[in-house]
C-alpha positions in Angstrom: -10.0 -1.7 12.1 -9.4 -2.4 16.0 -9.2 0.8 18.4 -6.0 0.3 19.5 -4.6 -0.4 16.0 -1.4 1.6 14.9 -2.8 1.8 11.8 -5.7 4.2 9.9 -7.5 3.2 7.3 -9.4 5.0 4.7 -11.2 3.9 2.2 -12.5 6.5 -1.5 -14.2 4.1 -3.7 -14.7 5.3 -7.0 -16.1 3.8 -9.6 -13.6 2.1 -11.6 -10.5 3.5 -9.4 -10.9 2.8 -5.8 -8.0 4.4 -3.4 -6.9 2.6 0.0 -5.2 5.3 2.3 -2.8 4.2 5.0 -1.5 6.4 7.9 0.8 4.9 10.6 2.7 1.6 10.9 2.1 -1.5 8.6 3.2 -4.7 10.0 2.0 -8.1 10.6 -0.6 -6.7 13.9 -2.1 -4.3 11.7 -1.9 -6.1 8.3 -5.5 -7.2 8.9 -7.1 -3.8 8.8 -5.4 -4.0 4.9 -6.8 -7.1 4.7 -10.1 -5.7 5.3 -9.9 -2.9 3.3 -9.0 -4.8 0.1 -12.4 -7.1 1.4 -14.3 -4.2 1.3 -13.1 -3.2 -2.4 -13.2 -6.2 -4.0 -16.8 -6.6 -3.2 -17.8 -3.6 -5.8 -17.7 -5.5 -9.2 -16.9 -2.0 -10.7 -13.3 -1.8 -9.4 -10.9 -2.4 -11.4 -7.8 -0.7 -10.2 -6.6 -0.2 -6.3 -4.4 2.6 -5.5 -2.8 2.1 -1.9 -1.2 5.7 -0.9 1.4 5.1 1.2 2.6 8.5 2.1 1.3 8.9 5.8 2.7 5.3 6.4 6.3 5.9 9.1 6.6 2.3 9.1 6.5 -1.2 7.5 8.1 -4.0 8.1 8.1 -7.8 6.6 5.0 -7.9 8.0 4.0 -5.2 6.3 5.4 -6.4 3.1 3.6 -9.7 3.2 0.4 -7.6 3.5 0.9 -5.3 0.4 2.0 -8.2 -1.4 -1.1 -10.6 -0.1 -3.4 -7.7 -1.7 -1.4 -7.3 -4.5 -2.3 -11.1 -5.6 -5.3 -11.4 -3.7 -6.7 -8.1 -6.0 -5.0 -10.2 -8.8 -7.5 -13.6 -8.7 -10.5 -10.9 -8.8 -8.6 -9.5 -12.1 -8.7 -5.9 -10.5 -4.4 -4.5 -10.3 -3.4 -2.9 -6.9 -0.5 -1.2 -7.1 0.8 1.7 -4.7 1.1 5.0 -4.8 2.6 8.3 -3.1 5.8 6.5 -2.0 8.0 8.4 0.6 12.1 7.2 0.0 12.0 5.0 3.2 9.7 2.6 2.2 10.9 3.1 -1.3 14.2 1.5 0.0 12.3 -1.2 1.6 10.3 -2.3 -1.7 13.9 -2.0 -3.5 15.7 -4.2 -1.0 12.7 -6.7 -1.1 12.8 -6.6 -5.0 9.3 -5.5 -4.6 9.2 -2.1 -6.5 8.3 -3.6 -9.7 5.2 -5.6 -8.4 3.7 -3.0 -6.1 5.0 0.4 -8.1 3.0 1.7 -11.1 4.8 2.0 -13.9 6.5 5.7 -14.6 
């Protein structure tokens, strides 16, 4: 994560569970501190599920998008599902509009 990034990071591994915490603004600058994150989870062969909580993040754009969905499928080749979780109405309507719910959203 850069010092001037928009965007905090934070990562709980667990054993099998591992949860990605975002704070801030998710877009196409900041998409590569995700990027980085997911890195740094996929490297524990005992994950096999990422949780992204999304509830601190005020803003995400196509940019943003792209990155949730890049993990989403990235996580996928390492056969681990990354799905998000603690999802505020705004960005609920974003994922809705981008037909993106499904993909990203756990199951209820």
């Amino acid at each position: 994560m850069s010092g001037l990034s928009r965007l905090t990071v934070l990562v709980l591994d667990g054993r099998s569970t591992a949860q990605i915490l975002l704070a801030g603004e998710l877009d196409q600058a900041t998409a590569v501190d995700l990027d980085t994150a997911v890195s740094l989870v996929l490297a524990d062969p005992q994950v096999q599920h990422i949780e992204v909580d999304v509830a601190l993040v005020e803003f995400c754009d196509t940019g943003g998008l792209s990155a949730l969905m890049a993990a989403a499928l990235r996580a996928a080749d390492e056969h681990v599902l990354l799905n998000l979780v603690q999802i505020r109405l705004p960005l609920q309507r974003v994922l809705d509009a981008a037909k993106l719910g499904g993909l990203l959203c756990p199951p209820d």
